[in-house]
C-alpha positions in Angstrom: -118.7 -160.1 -35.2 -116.8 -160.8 -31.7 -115.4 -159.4 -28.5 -111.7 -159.4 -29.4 -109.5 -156.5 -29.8 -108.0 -155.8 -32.2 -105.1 -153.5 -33.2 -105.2 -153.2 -36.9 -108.4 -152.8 -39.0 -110.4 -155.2 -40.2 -113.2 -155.8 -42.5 -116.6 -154.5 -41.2 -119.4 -157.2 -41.7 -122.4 -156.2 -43.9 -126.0 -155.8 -41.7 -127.9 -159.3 -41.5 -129.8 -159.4 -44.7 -132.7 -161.2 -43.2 -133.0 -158.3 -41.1 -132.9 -155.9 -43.7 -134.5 -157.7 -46.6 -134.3 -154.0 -48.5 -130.8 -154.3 -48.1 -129.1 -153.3 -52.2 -127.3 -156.3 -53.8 -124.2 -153.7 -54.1 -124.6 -152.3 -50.9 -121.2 -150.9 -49.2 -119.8 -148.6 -46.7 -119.0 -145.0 -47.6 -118.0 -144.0 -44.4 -116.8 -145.6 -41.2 -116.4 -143.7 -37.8 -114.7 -146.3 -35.0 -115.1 -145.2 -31.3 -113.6 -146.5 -28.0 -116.9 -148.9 -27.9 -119.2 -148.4 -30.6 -118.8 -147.5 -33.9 -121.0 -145.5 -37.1 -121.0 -146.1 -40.7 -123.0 -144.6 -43.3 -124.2 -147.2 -46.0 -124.4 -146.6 -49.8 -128.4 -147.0 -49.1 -128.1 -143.9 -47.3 -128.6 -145.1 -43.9 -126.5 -144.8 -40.8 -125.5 -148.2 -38.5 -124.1 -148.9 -35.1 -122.5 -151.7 -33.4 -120.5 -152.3 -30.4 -121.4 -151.1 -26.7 -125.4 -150.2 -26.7 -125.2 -149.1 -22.6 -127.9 -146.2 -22.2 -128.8 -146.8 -26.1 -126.0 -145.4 -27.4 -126.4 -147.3 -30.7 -129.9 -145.5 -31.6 -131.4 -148.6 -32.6 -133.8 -148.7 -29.9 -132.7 -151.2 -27.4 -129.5 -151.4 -25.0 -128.4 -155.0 -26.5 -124.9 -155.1 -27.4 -124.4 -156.0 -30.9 -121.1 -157.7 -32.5 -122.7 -157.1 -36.6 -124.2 -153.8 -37.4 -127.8 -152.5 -37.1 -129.6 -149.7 -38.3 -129.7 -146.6 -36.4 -133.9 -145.9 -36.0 
């Protein structure tokens, strides 16, 4: 991931498999949501993630640690 803005879409990395070692070989995004600093996507496996500003926790993934790749929402 990175910092830079951007005006037109662009690909949304897959979560870090060593941190998800459960992640499915097929795994893929059903749904994106993109906010002003954070965004959501539900994953084929069923499970939401967040990445972007993590202020207050906004994220849901337990810490306040901004994060440029996606992590599971706890």
């Amino acid at each position: 991931g990175t910092t830079t803005e951007r005006h037109t879409p662009v690909r949304v990395n897959k979560p870090d498999r060593n941190a998800y070692p459960d992640l499915p070989k097929d795994f893929t995004y059903v749904q994106i949501s993109a906010g002003w600093e954070h965004s959501l996507a539900v994953g084929s496996d069923g499970n939401a993630y967040a990445w972007g500003n993590n202020s207050n926790g906004r994220l849901g993934d337990g810490t306040t640690t901004e994060r440029h790749t996606p992590v599971r929402v706890n």
